[in-house]
N, C-alpha and C positions, 0 to 999 in steps of 0.2 A: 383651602381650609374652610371645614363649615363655621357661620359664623355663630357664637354663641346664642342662642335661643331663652326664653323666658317661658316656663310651661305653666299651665294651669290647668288645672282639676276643677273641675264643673262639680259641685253637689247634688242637691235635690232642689231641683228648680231652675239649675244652672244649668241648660243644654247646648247654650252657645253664645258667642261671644261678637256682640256687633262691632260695631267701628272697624274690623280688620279689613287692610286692602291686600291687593293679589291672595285673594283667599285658593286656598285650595285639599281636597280632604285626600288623606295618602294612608291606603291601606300597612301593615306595619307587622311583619313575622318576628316572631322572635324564640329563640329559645325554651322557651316555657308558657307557649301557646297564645291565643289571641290578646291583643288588648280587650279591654271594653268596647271599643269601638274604632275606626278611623280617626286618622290624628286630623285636625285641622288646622293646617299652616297658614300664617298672615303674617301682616305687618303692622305693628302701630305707629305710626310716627317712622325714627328712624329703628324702632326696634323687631325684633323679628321673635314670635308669638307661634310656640304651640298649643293649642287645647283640647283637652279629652274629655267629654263629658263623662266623669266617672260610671255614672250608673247605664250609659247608653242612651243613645236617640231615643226618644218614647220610656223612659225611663223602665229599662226591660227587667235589670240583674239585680235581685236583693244583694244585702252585704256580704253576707257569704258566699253569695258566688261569683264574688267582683277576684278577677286574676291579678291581684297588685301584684306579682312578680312581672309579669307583662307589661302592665301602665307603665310602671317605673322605668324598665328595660327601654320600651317602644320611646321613652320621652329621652333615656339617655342617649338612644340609638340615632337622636334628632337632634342632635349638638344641643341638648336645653344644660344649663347649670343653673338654674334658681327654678324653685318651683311653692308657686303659689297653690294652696289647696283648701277650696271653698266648700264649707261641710256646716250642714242643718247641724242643730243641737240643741237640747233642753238645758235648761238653769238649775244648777242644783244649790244655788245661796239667793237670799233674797236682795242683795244691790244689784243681782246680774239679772235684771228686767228681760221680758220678753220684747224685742226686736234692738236689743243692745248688739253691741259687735265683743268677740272677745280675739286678742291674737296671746292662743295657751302658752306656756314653754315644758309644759311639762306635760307625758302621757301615764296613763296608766292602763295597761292591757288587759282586760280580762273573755277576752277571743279565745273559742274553745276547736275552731275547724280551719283555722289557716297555713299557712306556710309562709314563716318569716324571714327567709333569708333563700340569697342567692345560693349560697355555698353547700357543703356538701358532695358524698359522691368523692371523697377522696382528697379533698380539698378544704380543710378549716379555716375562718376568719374570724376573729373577734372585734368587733368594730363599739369603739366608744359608744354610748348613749349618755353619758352625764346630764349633756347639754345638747336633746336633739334639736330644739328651731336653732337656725342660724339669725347670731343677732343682727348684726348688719341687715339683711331682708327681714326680720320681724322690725327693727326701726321703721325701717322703708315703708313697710306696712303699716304701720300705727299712724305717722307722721299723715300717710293717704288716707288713712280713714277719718282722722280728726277733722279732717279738711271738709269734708261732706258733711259735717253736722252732728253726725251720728255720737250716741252713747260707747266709748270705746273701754274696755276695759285690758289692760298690759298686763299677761304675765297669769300663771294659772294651769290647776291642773284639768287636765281633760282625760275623763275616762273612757273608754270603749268596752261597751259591749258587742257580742257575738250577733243578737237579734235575727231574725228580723221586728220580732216582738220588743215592744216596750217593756221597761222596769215592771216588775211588782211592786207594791208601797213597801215590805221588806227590803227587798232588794235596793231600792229609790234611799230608803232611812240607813241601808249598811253605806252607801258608799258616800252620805251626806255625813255620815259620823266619821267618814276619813279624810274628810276637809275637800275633799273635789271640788271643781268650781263649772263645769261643765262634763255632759255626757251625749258620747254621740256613738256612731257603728262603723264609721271610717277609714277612719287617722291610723289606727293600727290593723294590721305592719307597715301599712304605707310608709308611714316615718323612719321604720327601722331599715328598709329598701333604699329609701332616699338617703339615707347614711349610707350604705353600701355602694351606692353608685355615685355618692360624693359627689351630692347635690345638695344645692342649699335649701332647703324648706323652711317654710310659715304657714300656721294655716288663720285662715279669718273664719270665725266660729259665728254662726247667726245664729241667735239665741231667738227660739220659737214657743218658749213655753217652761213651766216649772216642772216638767217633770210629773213626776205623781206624789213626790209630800207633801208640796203646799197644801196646808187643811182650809186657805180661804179662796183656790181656784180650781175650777173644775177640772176631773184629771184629764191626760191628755190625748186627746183625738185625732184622727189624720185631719179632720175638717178645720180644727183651730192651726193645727202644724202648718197646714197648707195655705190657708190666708196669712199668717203670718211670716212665714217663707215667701210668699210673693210678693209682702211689704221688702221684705227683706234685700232680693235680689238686685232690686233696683241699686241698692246703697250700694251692695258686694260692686255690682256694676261700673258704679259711678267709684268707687274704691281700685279696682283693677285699673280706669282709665285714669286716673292718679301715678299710680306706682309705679307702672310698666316705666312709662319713659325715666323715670328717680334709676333707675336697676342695669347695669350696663358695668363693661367689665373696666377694668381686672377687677376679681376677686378679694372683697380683701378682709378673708378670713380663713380660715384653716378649712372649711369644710372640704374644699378640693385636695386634702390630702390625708383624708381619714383612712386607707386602708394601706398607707405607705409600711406601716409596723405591726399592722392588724392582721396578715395572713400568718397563721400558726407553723403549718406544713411546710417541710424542705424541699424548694422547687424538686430535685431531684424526685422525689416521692409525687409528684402530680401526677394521676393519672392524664393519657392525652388529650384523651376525649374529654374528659371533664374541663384539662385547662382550657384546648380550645371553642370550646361551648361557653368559657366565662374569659374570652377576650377582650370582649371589650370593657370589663373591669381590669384585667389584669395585662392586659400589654404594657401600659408606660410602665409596673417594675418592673414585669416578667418579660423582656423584649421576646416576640415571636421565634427570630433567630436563632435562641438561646436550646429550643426544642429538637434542632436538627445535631445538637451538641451531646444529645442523650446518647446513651450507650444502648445497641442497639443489640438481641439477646441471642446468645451465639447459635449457631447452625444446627440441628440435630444431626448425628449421624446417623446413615442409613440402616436401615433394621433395630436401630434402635427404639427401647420402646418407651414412654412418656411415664412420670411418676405419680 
């Protein structure tokens, strides 16, 4: 049996991840086309580390064209169950300073070209979002980051926009009037995926700038994003090599059983091809076995003609 894994999502800035041994990068098929990039498998200590740099080597793929059905899929497919996921972002309140850390618990979607779910195709799920970060790994996360010195702020909503474009100052003022505490181009559907495959997620937010309301800083740049984000990294860094070894199993929260009650559809009614294209979600309720059980559709007879 594989052994449980610890994945991370590389942001902007974030292309790879030192200290690992027995490194090695493992192209990864999945169902719903490429990752972002090669996975790359390590070790830390005694724990065992996948990481994706979300946006690609050389930071290729705007947000919209990042395949989180892929990311997700390629990290479950790699025995990972906790997944840590390190995403740039502006400030949209003024105690969350530019190079603070924030770990959100809350998202707010406002993605207009994605695909947020595995399902489909014959096959419904409704899968909880109440409470997407898993608390237990947003502890773990907070606890590492306070450690390094850093400004951490617990707890918060995170918006996503569709971008690649920044806020307008309208846009910036509509989503500050709805109490956000951060905004980034990321996190969704990522998170909604990470529920689906019944992974624990967190994400640590580096706060790179205020956005475009504040009236006493200048609005914002890739030139300020980008020096800032490379203050940043370093913390995210020294943060990741904190937590990993804290994170090790058993599980001890429900996220590994979120789609026990979540699939709508009566096995009977699944199409095949769809259930087995979504196995590796659904084998431990739907055992594979259970497929050769189906009634199989009677004979035509000959000269007969089709309806």
């Amino acid at each position: 049996m594989t052994t449980p894994a610890i994945g991370v999502i590389g942001g902007s800035g974030l292309y790879e991840l030192e200290g690992l041994t027995d490194v090695r990068w493992r192209r990864v098929r999945t169902p719903f086309g490429d990752p972002s990039d090669e996975f790359c498998e390590g070790r830390l200590g005694d724990r065992r580390v996948i990481f994706l740099p979300r946006h690609g080597r050389g930071h290729r793929l705007t947000p919209s064209e990042l395949n989180f059905r892929a990311n997700i899929w390629g990290l479950k497919s790699l025995g990972v169950e906790w997944v840590l996921s390190i995403s740039a972002v502006g400030s949209m309140k003024e105690a969350i300073r530019p190079l603070d850390l924030v770990i959100p618990d809350q998202f707010l979607d406002m993605t207009k070209r994605r695909v947020s779910t595995f399902f489909g195709d014959g096959i419904v799920a409704h899968v909880g979002m109440a409470d997407p970060v898993c608390p237990v790994l947003g502890t773990a996360l907070e606890k590492a980051a306070r450690e390094t010195g850093a400004t951490v702020h617990r707890g918060g909503t995170y918006v996503c926009i569709e971008g690649p474009q920044f806020s307008t100052k309208a846009e910036s003022w509509t989503y500050r009037s709805w109490g956000v505490d951060v905004i980034g181009m990321t996190n969704m559907p990522e998170v909604k995926l990470a529920r689906e495959a019944e992974l624990c997620y967190a994400t640590l937010a580096l706060a790179t700038d205020y956005d475009v309301w504040h009236e006493t800083h200048d609005a914002v740049t890739v030139e300020a994003v980008i020096q800032n984000l490379l203050k940043n990294v370093a913390t995210a860094k020294d943060t990741l090599r904190r937590v990993i070894p804290a994170i090790g199993p058993p599980r001890a929260c429900a996220c590994g059983e979120l789609l026990r009650n979540a699939v709508i559809t009566a096995p009977k009614a699944f199409p095949l091809a769809t259930r087995r294209r979504l196995g590796l979600l659904l084998d431990k309720y739907f055992p594979p076995a259970d497929l050769s059980k189906r009634p199989k559709p009677a004979p035509r007879k000959k000269g007969s003609r089709g309806g």
